[in-house]
C-alpha positions, 0 to 999 in steps of 0.5 A: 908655104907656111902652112905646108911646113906647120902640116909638115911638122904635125904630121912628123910629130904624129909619126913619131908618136905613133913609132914610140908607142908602136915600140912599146907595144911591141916590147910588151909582146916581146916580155910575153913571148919571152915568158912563153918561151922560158916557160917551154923551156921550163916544161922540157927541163929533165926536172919538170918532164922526168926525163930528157930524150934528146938536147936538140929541142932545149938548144932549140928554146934556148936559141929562141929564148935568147933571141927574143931577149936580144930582140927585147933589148933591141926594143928598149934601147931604141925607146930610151934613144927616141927610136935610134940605136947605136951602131955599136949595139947593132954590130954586137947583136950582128955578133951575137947571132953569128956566135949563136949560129956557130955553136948550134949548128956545125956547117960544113968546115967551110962554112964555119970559117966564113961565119968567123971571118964574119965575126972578126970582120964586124970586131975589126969593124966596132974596134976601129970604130970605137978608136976613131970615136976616141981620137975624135973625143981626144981631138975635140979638147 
């Protein structure tokens, strides 16, 4: 038995390991990706293209933009944690994209009210969490 738990410990060990650098290396295609789209960004810009026909294709790179930051955030935050991340940063990036998905594309009338239902359901959520959290900390001393 020994033996199993020592096999065990090496092979959660080497998981691990592989995880943390698997995270690294997607951070870095992240920061690439990241350029990429900065870059694009950049090009369509009434400055460097001359003109500007329509905003559809810069909102387009701005959403995408900001959501491979999002994503890059994500990715250190759950280096710098040894691959957890707190369930305040997940509810805000939950936050973040609905906002993001409320003001590029206008639903129906129905839709929008259920996104911001959504919404305030998930700050409801992080408020009571983050009250729960305090009485906890206030109880301990």
């Amino acid at each position: 038995m020994e033996k199993f738990d020592r096999l065990a410990k090496r092979v959660g060990n080497f998981l691990e390991c592989f995880a943390e650098i698997s995270m690294a290396v997607f951070g870095l295609c992240l920061i690439g990706f990241v350029f990429v789209e900065l870059w694009q960004l950049v090009k369509l810009s009434p400055l460097f293209a001359g003109h500007l026909t329509s905003f559809d294709p810069v909102l387009e790179k701005i959403i995408t933009f900001f959501l491979l930051f999002e994503f890059l955030a994500m990715a250190a935050a759950a280096m710098q944690n040894h691959g957890h991340l707190a369930a305040d940063f997940l509810i805000s990036l939950g936050i973040t994209a609905l906002l993001r998905g409320l003001i590029a594309e206008h639903g129906t009338p129905t839709q929008n009210i259920l996104t911001s239902l959504a919404i305030l359901a998930l700050i409801i959520g992080e408020i009571l969490m983050h009250w729960q959290n305090n009485r906890e900390h206030h109880d301990n001393k």
